[in-house]
C-alpha positions as CSV (number, residue, x, y, z in Angstrom):
1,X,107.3,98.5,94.6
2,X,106.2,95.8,92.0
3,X,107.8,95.6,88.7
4,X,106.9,94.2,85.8
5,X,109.8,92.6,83.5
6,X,109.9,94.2,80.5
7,X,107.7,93.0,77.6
8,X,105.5,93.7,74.9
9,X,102.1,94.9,75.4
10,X,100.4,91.7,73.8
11,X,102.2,89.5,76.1
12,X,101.6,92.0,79.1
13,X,97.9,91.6,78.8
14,X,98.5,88.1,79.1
15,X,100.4,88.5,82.8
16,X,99.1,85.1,84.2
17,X,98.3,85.4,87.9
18,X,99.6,82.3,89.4
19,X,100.5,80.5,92.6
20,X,104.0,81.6,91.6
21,X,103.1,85.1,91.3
22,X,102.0,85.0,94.8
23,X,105.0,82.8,96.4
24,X,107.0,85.7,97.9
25,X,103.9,87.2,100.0
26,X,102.3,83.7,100.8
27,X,105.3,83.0,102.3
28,X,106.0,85.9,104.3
29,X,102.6,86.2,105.4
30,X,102.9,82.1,107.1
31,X,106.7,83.1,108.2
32,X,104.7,86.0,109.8
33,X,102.4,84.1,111.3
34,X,104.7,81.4,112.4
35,X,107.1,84.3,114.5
36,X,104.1,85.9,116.2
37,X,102.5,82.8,117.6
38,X,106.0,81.2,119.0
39,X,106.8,84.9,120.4
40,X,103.2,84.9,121.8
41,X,103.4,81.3,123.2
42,X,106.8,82.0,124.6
43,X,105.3,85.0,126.1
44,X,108.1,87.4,125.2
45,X,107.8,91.3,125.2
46,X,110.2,93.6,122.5
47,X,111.1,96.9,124.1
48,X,109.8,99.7,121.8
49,X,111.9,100.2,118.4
50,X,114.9,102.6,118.6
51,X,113.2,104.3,115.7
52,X,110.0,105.2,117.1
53,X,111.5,107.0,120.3
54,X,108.7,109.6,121.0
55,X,106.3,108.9,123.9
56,X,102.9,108.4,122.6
57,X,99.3,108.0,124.4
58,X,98.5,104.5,125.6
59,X,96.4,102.2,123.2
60,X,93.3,102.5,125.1
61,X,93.8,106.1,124.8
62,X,90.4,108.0,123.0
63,X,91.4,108.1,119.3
64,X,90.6,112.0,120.0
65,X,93.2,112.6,122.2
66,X,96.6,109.6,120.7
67,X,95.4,111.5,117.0
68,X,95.8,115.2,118.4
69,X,99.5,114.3,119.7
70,X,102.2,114.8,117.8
71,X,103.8,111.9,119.1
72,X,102.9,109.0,116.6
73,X,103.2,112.1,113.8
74,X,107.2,112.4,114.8
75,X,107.8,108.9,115.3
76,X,106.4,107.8,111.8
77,X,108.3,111.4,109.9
78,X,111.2,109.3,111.6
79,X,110.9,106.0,110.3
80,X,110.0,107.5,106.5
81,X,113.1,109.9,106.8
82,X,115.3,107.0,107.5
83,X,113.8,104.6,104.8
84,X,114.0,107.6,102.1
85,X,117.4,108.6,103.4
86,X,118.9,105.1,103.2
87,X,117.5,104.2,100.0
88,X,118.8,107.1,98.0
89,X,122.2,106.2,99.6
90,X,121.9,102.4,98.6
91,X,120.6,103.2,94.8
92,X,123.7,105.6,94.7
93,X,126.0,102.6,96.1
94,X,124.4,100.8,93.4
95,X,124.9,103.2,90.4
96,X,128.9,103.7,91.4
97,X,129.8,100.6,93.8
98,X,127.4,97.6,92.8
99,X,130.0,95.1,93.7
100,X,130.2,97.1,97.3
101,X,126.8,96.9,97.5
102,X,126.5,93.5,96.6
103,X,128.8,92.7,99.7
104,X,127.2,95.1,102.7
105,X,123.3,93.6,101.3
106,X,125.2,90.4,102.1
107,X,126.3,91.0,105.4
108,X,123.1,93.4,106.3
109,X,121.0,89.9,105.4
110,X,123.6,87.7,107.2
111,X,123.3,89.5,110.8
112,X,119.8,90.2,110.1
113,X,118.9,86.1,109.3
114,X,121.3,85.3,112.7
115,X,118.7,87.5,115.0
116,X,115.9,86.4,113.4
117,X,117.1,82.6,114.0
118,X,118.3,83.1,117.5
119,X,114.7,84.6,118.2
120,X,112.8,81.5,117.1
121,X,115.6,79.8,118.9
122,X,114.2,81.2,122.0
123,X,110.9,80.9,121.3
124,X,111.2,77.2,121.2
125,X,113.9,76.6,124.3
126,X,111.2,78.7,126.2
127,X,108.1,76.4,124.7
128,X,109.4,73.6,124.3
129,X,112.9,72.7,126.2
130,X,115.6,75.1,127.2
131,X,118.1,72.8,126.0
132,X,117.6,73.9,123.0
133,X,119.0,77.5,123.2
134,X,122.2,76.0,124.2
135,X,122.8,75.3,120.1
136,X,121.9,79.0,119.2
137,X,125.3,80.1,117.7
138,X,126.1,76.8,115.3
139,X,122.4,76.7,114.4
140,X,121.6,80.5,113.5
141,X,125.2,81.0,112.2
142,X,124.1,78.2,109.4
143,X,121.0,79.1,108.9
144,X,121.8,82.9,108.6
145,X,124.7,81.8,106.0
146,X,122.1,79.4,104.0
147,X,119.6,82.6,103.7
148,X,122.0,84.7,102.8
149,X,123.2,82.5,100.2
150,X,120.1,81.3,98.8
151,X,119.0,85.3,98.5
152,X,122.3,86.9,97.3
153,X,124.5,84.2,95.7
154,X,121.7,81.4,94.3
155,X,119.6,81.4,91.2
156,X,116.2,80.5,91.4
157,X,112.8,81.9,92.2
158,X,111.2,79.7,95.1
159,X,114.9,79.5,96.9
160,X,114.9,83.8,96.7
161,X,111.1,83.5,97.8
162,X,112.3,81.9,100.6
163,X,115.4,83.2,101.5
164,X,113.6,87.1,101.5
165,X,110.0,85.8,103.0
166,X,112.3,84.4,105.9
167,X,114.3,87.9,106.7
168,X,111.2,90.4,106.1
169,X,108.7,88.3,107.8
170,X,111.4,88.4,110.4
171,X,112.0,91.5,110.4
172,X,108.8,92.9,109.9
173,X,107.0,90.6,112.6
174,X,108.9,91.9,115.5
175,X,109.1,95.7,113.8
176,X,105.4,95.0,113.9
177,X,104.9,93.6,117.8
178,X,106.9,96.3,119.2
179,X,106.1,99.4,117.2
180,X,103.4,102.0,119.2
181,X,99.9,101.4,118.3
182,X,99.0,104.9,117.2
183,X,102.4,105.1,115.6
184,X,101.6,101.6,113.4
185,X,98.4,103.2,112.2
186,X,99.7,106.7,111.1
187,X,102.4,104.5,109.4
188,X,100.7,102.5,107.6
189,X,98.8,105.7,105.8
190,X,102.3,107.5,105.6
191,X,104.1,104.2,104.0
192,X,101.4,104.1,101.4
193,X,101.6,108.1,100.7
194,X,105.4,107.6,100.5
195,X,105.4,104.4,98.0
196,X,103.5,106.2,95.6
197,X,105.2,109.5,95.4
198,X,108.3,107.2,95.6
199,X,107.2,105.3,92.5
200,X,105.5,108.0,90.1
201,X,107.7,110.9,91.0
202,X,111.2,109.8,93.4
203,X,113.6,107.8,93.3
204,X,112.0,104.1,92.2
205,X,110.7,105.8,89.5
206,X,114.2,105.4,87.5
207,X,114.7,101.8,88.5
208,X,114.1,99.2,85.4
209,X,114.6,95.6,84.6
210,X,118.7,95.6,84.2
211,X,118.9,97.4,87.7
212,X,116.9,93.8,89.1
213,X,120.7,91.9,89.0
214,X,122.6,95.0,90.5
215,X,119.7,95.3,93.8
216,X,119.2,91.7,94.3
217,X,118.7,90.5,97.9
218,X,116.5,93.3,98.2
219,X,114.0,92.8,95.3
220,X,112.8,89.0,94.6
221,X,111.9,88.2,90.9
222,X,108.9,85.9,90.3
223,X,108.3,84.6,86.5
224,X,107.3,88.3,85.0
225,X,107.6,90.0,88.4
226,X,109.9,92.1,90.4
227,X,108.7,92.4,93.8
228,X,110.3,94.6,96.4
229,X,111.9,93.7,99.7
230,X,110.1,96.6,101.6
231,X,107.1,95.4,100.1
232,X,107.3,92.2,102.1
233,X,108.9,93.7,105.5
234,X,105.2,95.7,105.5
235,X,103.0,93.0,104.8
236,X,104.5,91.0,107.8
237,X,104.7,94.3,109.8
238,X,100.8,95.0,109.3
239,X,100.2,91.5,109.8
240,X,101.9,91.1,113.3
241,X,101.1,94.4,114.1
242,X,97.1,93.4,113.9
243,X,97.8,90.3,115.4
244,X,99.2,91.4,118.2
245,X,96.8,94.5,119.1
246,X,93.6,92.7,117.6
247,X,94.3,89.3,118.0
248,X,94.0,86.0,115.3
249,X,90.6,86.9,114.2
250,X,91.8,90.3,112.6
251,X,94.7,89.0,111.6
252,X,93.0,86.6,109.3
253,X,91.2,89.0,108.0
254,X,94.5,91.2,107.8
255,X,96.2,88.2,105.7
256,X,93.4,87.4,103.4
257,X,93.2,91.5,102.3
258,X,96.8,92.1,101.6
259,X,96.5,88.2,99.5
260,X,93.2,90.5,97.9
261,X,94.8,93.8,97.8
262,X,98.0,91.7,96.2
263,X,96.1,90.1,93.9
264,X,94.3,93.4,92.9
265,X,98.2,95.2,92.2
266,X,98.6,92.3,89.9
267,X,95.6,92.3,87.6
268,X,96.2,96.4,87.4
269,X,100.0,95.4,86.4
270,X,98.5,94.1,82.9
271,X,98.2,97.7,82.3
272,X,101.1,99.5,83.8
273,X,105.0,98.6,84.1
274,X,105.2,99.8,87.3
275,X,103.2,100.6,90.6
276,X,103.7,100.8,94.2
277,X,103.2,97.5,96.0
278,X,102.0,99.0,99.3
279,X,98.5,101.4,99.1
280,X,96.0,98.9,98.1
281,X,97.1,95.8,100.3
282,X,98.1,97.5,103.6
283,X,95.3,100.1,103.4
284,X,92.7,97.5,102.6
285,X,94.1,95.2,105.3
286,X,94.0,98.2,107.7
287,X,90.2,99.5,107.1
288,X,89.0,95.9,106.9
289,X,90.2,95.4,110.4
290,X,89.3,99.0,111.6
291,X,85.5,98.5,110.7
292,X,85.0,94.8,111.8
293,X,86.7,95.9,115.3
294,X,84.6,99.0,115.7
295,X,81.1,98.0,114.4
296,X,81.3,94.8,117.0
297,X,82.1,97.4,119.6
């Protein structure tokens, strides 16, 4: 979901699209890039994601045959189940609890920042020197407390920027080099489906400008801008996902059309208050990549 702050229609014509506007997903999409290449170097492989549990065909598998299994179909109704599921339980937290909510988002980004630290923590004692793994707890004990601080407790718009670019790029780079193949693809079109009706018609569609305090560490506000968390954990998912199956070549491609598709979300934002983040980046990113890989087949 992006968000535009509240403002007059004069002044929303006038939505300047700046390097500020597109801090948050610049720097997910080099966080991104900077987790998949030390994971890569390091030569580490992530066991398939608890939430994708059902068997699918192999990636070399005819598209024919990994479509016409239900496999990637159940995986991905499982992933949107729990995303719907748990957001309707954290906007209700939020409408009766905010201060409880405020607290688990805290903790939730807190043990989420530690994994993500002690990850590239390996990555380097594995590159670079195993020494260095021995300083895992002090170091990714306070750099998990700094991101969580900078996100949850500190005003300011590049510290937020950087504080949620670190845990969705995070997050949504090893989500992304784990995940099934067939199961990424289906998900990215599912993801898109879902924002929108999520958006126009469900439960996003309520959410305005004074709910931004009450949800923050999981929406990131940029000048006239509220940009969701999810949004981010995506973009870095799609990203790493392409990397990892395609390789650099697609994923630069990947990168440049969710920065396009981004960028397109923006300009239509002079004209609407609200409208889902994910549909024109991911899907642009995804059929870029499709074509260029099959026409130099």
């Amino acid at each position: 979901m992006v968000e535009k702050i509240d403002m007059g229609e004069e002044d929303a014509r006038r939505l300047k699209i700046t390097p500020k506007t597109h801090l948050p997903v610049a720097l997910s999409i080099i966080m991104t890039w900077i987790c998949v290449l030390l994971t890569g170097r390091a030569g580490i492989v992530f066991p398939k994601p608890i939430i994708t549990p059902v068997e699918e065909p192999s990636p070399t598998a005819p598209p024919a045959q990994a479509l016409s299994s239900p496999a990637p179909y159940l995986n991905t109704l499982i992933v949107i189940g729990l995303i719907a599921v748990s957001s309707i339980i954290i906007l209700y937290i939020a409408s009766r609890k905010p201060r409880i909510l405020r607290i688990l988002v805290a903790c939730l980004a807190w043990l989420v920042s530690f994994s993500i630290t002690t990850l590239h923590l390996l990555n380097l004692s594995l590159t670079l020197n195993p020494w260095i793994f021995n300083l895992w707890i002090p170091l990714a004990s306070a750099t998990a407390t700094i991101i969580t601080y900078l996100l949850i407790f500190r005003e300011g718009e590049i510290s937020m920027s950087f504080a949620a670019s670190y845990i969705a790029s995070g997050a949504g780079g090893v989500i992304g080099m784990s995940i099934p193949y067939w199961t990424f693809l289906i998900l990215v079109a599912a993801i898109s489906i879902y924002d929108i009706l999520a958006v126009y018609k469900g439960h996003l569609s309520h959410l305005t400008k004074q709910d931004a305090p009450i949800l923050k560490g999981l929406a990131v506000e940029v000048g006239d801008l509220v940009i969701g968390l999810g949004d981010l954990f995506f973009y870095s998912l799609t990203i790493s996902a392409i990397i990892w199956n395609y390789g650099i070549i697609h994923g630069i491609m990947a990168s440049i059309m969710i920065l396009i598709g981004y960028t397109i979300v923006l300009m239509l934002l002079r004209r609407s208050k609200i409208l889902p983040g994910l549909p024109i980046p991911l899907i642009l990113a995804l059929i870029t990549v499709l074509t260029f890989n099959f026409s130099a087949v």
